[in-house]
C-alpha positions in Angstrom: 130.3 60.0 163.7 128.2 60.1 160.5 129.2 63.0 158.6 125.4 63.5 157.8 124.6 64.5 161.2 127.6 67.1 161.4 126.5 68.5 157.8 122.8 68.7 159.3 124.3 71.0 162.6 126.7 72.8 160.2 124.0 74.2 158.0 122.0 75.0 160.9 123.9 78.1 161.2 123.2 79.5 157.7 120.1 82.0 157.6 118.8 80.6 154.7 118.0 77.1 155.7 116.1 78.7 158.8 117.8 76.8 161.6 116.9 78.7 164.4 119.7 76.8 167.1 123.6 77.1 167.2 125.0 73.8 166.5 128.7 74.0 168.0 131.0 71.7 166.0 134.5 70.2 166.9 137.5 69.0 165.1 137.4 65.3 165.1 139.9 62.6 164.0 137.2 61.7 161.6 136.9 64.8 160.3 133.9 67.1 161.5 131.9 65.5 164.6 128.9 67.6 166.6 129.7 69.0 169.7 126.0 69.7 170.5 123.3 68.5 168.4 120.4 70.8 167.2 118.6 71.1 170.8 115.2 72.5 170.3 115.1 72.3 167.1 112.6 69.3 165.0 114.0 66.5 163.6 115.0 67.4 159.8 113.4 64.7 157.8 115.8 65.4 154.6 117.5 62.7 153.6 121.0 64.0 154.9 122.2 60.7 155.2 122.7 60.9 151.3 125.3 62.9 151.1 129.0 61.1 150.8 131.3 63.9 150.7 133.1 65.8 153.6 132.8 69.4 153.9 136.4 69.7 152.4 135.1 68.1 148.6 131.7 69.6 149.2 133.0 73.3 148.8 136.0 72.4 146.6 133.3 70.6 144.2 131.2 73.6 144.7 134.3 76.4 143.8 135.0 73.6 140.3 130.9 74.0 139.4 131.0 77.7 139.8 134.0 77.9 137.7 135.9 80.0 140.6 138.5 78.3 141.9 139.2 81.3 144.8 135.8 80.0 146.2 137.7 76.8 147.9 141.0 76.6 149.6 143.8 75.5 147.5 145.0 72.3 149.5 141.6 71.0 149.5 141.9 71.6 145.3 144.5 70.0 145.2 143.6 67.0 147.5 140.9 66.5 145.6 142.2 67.2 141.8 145.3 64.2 143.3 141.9 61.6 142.9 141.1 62.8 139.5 141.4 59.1 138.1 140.5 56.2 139.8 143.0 53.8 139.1 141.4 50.7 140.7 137.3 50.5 140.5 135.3 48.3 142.9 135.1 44.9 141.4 132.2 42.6 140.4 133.6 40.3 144.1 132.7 43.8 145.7 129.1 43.9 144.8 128.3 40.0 144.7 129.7 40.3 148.5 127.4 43.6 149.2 124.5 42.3 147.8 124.0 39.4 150.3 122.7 41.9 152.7 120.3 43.6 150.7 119.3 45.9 153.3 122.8 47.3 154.2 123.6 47.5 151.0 121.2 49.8 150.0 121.7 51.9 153.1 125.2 52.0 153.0 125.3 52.8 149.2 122.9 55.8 149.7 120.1 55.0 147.4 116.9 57.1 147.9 114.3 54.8 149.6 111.9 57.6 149.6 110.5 59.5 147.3 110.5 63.4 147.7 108.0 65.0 146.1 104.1 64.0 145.3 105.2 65.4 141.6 107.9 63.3 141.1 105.4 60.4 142.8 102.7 60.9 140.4 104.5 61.2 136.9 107.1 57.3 137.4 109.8 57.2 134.7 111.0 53.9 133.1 114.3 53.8 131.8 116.0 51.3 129.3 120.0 50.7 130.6 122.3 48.6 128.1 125.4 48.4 130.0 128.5 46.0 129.5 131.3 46.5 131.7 132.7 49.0 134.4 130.2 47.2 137.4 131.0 49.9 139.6 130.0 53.0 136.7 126.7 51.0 136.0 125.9 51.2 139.9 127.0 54.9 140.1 124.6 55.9 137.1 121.8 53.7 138.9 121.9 55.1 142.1 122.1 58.7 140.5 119.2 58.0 138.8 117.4 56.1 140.9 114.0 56.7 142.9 111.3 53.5 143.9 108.6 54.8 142.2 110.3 55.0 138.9 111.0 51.3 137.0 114.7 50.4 135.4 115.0 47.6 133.3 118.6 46.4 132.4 120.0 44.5 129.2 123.1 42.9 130.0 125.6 42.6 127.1 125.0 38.5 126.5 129.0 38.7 125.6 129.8 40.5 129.3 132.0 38.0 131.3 129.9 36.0 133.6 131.2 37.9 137.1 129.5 41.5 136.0 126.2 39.7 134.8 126.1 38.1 138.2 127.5 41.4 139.9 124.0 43.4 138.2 122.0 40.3 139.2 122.9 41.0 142.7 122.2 44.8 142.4 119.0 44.0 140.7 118.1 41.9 143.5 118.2 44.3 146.2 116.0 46.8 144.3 112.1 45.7 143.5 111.6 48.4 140.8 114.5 47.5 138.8 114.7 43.8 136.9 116.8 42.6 134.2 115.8 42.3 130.2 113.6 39.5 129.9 115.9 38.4 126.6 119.4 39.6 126.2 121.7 40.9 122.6 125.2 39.8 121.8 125.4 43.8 121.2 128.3 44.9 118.4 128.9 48.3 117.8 126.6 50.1 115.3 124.5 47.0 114.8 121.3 46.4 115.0 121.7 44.5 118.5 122.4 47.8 119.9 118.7 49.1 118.9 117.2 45.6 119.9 118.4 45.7 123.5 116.5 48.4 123.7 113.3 47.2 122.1 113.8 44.1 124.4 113.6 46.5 127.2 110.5 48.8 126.2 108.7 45.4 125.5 109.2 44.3 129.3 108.9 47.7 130.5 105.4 47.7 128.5 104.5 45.0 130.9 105.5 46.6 133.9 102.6 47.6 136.7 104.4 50.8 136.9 102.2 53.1 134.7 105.3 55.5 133.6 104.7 58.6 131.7 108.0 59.1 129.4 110.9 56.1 128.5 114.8 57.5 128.5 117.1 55.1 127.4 120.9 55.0 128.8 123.8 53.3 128.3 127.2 52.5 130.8 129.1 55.5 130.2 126.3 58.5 131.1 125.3 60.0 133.5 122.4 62.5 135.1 122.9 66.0 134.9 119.5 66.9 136.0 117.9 65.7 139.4 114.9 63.0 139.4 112.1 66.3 140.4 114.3 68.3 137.4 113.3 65.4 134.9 109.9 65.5 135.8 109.3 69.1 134.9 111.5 69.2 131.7 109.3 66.1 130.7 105.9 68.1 131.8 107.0 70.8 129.4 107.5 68.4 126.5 103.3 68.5 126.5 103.2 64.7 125.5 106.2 65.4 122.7 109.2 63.1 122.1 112.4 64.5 122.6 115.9 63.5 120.2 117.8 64.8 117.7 116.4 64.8 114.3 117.4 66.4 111.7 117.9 66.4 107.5 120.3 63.3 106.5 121.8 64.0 102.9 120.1 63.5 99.6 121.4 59.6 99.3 120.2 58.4 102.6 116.9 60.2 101.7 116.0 57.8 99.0 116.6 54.7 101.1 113.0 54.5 102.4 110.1 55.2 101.5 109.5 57.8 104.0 111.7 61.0 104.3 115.1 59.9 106.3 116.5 61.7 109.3 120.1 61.5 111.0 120.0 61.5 114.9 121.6 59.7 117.2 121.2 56.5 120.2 119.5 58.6 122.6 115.8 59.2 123.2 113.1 60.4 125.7 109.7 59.4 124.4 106.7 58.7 125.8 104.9 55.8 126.5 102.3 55.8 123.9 105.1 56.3 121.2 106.6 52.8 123.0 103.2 51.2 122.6 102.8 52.5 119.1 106.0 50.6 117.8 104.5 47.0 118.4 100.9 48.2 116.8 102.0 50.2 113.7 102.2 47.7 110.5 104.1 51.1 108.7 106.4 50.9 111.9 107.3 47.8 111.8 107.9 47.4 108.5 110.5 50.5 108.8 112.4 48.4 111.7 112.2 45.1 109.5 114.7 47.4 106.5 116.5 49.0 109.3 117.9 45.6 110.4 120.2 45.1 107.6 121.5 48.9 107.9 124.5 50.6 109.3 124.6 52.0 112.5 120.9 52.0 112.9 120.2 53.6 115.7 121.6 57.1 114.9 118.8 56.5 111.8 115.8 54.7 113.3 115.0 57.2 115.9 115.5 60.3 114.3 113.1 58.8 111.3 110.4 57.7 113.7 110.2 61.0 115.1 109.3 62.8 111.9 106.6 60.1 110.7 103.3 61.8 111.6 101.5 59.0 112.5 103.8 58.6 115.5 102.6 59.5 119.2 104.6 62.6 120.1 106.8 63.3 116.8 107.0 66.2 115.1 106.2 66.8 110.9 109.4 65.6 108.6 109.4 70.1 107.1 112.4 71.5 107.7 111.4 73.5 110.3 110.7 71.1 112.8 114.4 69.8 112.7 116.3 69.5 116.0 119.5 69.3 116.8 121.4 67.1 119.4 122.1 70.6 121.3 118.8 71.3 121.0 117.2 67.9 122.0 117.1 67.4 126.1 118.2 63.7 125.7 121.7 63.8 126.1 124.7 66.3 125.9 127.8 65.3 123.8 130.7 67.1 122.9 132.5 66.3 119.1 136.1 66.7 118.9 135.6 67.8 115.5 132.9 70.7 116.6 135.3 71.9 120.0 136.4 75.7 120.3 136.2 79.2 121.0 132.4 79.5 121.7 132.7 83.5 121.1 134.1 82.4 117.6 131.2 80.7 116.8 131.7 77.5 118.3 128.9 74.9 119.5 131.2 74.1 122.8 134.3 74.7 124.2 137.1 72.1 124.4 137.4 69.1 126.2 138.5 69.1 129.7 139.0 65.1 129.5 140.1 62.9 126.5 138.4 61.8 123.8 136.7 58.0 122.4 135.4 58.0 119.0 135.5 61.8 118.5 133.4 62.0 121.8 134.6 63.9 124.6 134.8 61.9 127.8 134.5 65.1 130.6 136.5 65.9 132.7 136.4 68.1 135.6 136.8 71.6 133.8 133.7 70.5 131.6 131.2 70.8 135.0 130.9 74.5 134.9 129.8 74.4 131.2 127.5 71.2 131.4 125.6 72.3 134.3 124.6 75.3 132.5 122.9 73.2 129.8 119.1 72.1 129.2 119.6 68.3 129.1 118.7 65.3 131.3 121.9 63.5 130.7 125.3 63.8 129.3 128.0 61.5 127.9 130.6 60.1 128.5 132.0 59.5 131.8 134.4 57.0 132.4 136.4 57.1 136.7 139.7 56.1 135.1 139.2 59.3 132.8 138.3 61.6 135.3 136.8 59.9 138.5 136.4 63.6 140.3 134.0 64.4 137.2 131.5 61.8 138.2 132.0 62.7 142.5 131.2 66.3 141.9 128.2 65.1 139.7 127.1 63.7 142.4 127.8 65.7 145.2 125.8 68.2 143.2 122.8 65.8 142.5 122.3 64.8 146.5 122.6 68.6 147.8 119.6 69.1 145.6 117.9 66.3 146.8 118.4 66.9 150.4 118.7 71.1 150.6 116.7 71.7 147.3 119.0 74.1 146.0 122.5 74.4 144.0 125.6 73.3 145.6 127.2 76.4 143.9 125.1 78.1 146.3 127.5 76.6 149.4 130.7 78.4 150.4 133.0 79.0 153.1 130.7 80.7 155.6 128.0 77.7 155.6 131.0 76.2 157.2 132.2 77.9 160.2 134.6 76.9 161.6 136.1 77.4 165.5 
C-alpha cells in the first residue's frame, strides 16, 4: 500500500488538519498500511502522493530541522544518519530506461502535475540550469523546483560525456515546459563560457510563450530552500527589483571600465525586462564585449550590471545601495574562510559537511541554520557528501506543498501509533 494513503489517514487524527474521522492504522510488512480508510470524510485533493518518505524519516528529518534531536527516536536517527552518503547514484542507463514511459515516469518520480495556487499560476518563473554531471542531482534539483506553469531551459556542458546529455534529453522529453539550450558552451571554470550558457539560455527563454515575471539562474550542485508559492512572494516583494550581490570591488578593478565596478558573484534573480534589456542596450553590450577577455567574469558582470542605472531593476552604484551575498535572496553560501562562532561576530557557523573551493558543501547539521535564512536557494549539495542533506530538503519542500505548513511542525503525536 502507497504510503501516501496511510500518511493521508495518519494525519486525519491531528486537530489541526481538521479531519473530522478516526483512521485506524496497522503495522504492515511494508511499513504503515490503513486499516480503515477515512469513511465519511471528502476526498483530500492534496497532492499526498508526493511525499517519498516513511513516517520513520518524516519525524527524524523533522527532529534534524528543528535542531532537537529528543524530538525523534534514536534508532530512527541513526537509521537514517547510516544513509548520510550515497555511495552509488542512479545512473544516466536509469533515466534513459525511465524516460521511455513518459507517463510513469513522471508519476513515479513525484513531479507536481498541478499547480497549487492561482498566485503561483499567475506570476510563471523561468529558470536558466547549466549542469554537467551527477544525472541523478540535476533531476533531484528539477523536480524540487519544478511546477508546469513555470519554464526551465537547460545548457548541457558541450564537454559532458554523451550518456548524461542523452539521460537530460530523456528527462527533457517527458516535461513540455522544460527544453534544452538552443546552443550549447564547452564551459571552463571562471571563463566566460560559464556566463554565455547562461545568455544562451535567457535568449531562448526570451522566446518562450511562457510570459515569466523574474529569471533565476542555477547550476548542478543547488538546491531550493524555499517552496515554488515561497518564491513567488519573496519575488512580489522585490517590487520589479533585481536581486544579487553587489558590492564595492577594490580601487584596481575600479578603473578597469568605464563605469564604476562591482564584485558579486554567479547567481542572480532578475527580472524579465532586465533580460530583455541586455540584447537592446548598445552601453550593455559593449560592457559584455570587455568582459569576455576577463577573469572569472561572472562574479564581475552581474554585480556591475546591477549598479548601471539605466538597467531595468538595478539599484544606483552609492555606496549605500551595496548588497551583500547574505543579504541578496539569490543563493546562500557558506566560506570556509568566514565560518565561526556567530555570537563572536561571525557571518555563519561551521560547516556540517566538507568543503570545495572554500565553499561549504552542507551537510545535515547545516538544515537547522539554512532553513532559518531569507534566500531562494542554497549551495552546494552534493549525495556522496551528505545524501540525507538533500532527502530532508525535500521531505521539507513536499510537506509544504501538500499540508501548507513546516515539517518542524510534525512530531510524535501526528503519528499514533496502536
Amino acid at each position: 500500500m502507497e504510503f501516501s494513503i496511510a500518511f493521508h489517514c495518519l494525519v486525519c487524527t491531528s486537530i489541526r488538519f481538521g479531519c473530522s474521522a478516526v483512521c485506524a492504522l496497522e503495522h504492515g510488512s511494508n511499513g504503515l498500511v490503513p486499516g480503515n480508510s477515512c469513511a465519511g470524510d471528502e476526498q483530500d485533493p492534496r497532492p499526498t502522493h508526493l511525499l517519498g518518505e516513511d513516517r520513520a524519516s518524516l519525524l527524524a528529518c523533522s527532529a534534524i530541522i528543528r535542531g532537537d534531536m529528543e524530538g525523534a527516536e534514536e534508532a530512527d536517527l541513526v537509521r537514517l544518519l547510516a544513509s548520510r552518503k550515497k555511495s552509488r547514484l542512479l545512473s544516466e542507463a536509469f533515466f534513459l530506461n525511465a524516460t521511455r514511459d513518459c507517463k510513469a515516469y513522471v508519476r513515479e518520480r513525484k513531479f507536481l502535475t498541478s499547480t497549487p495556487s492561482a498566485e503561483e499560476m499567475e506570476f510563471p518563473i523561468a529558470y536558466s540550469m547549466v549542469v554537467h554531471e551527477k544525472i541523478e542531482m540535476f533531476e533531484r534539483l528539477l523536480r524540487a523546483i519544478y511546477v508546469p506553469h513555470n519554464v526551465y531551459c537547460v545548457h548541457v556542458d558541450r564537454k559532458s560525456p554523451e550518456a548524461f546529455r542523452l539521460a537530460v534529453q530523456g528527462i527533457v522529453s517527458c516535461l513540455p515546459n522544460v527544453f534544452v539550450a538552443g546552443r550549447l558552451e564547452s564551459v571552463i571554470y571562471a571563463s566566460w563560457s560559464r556566463v554565455q550558457a547562461d545568455l544562451n539560455c535567457m535568449e531562448d527563454l526570451m522566446k518562450s510563450p511562457v510570459r515569466w515575471r523574474y529569471l533565476l539562474n542555477t547550476c548542478g550542485t543547488d538546491f531550493p530552500i524555499k517552496t515554488n508559492a515561497e518564491i513567488v512572494r519573496a519575488l512580489k516583494q522585490l517590487n520589479g527589483r533585481n536581486s544579487m550581490e553587489s558590492e564595492e570591488t577594490n580601487n584596481y578593478k575600479k578603473g578597469r571600465w568605464i563605469t564604476p565596478m562591482f564584485s558579486g558573484n554567479a547567481y542572480f534573480v532578475v527580472t524579465r525586462e532586465f533580460v530583455r534589456h541586455l540584447s537592446e542596450s548598445q552601453e550593455v553590450r559593449s560592457l559584455i564585449e570587455w568582459e569576455k577577455d576577463t577573469y572569472s567574469p561572472d562574479e564581475h558582470l552581474w554585480a556591475t550590471l546591477q549598479r548601471m542605472p539605466s538597467v531595468p531593476g538595478s539599484y544606483p552604484p552609492n555606496s549605500k545601495y551595496q548588497q551583500s551575498d547574505m543579504e541578496a535572496i539569490a543563493r546562500l553560501v557558506k566560506w570556509s574562510y568566514l565560518e565561526g562562532d556567530v555570537r563572536k561576530g561571525a557571518p555563519y557557523p561551521p560547516c556540517t559537511g566538507t568543503h570545495r573551493r572554500a565553499v561549504c558543501v552542507y551537510g545535515t547539521g547545516d538544515l537547522h541554520w539554512m532553513l532559518s535564512q531569507h534566500h531562494l536557494f542554497a549551495n552546494k549539495f552534493d549525495p556522496e557528501v551528505d545524501d540525507l542533506a538533500i532527502r530532508c530538503l525535500e521531505a521539507h519542500l513536499r510537506y509544504k506543498v501538500v499540508y501548507g505548513e513546516s515539517l518542524t511542525a510534525v512530531v510524535h503525536r501526528d503519528f499514533p501509533e496502536r
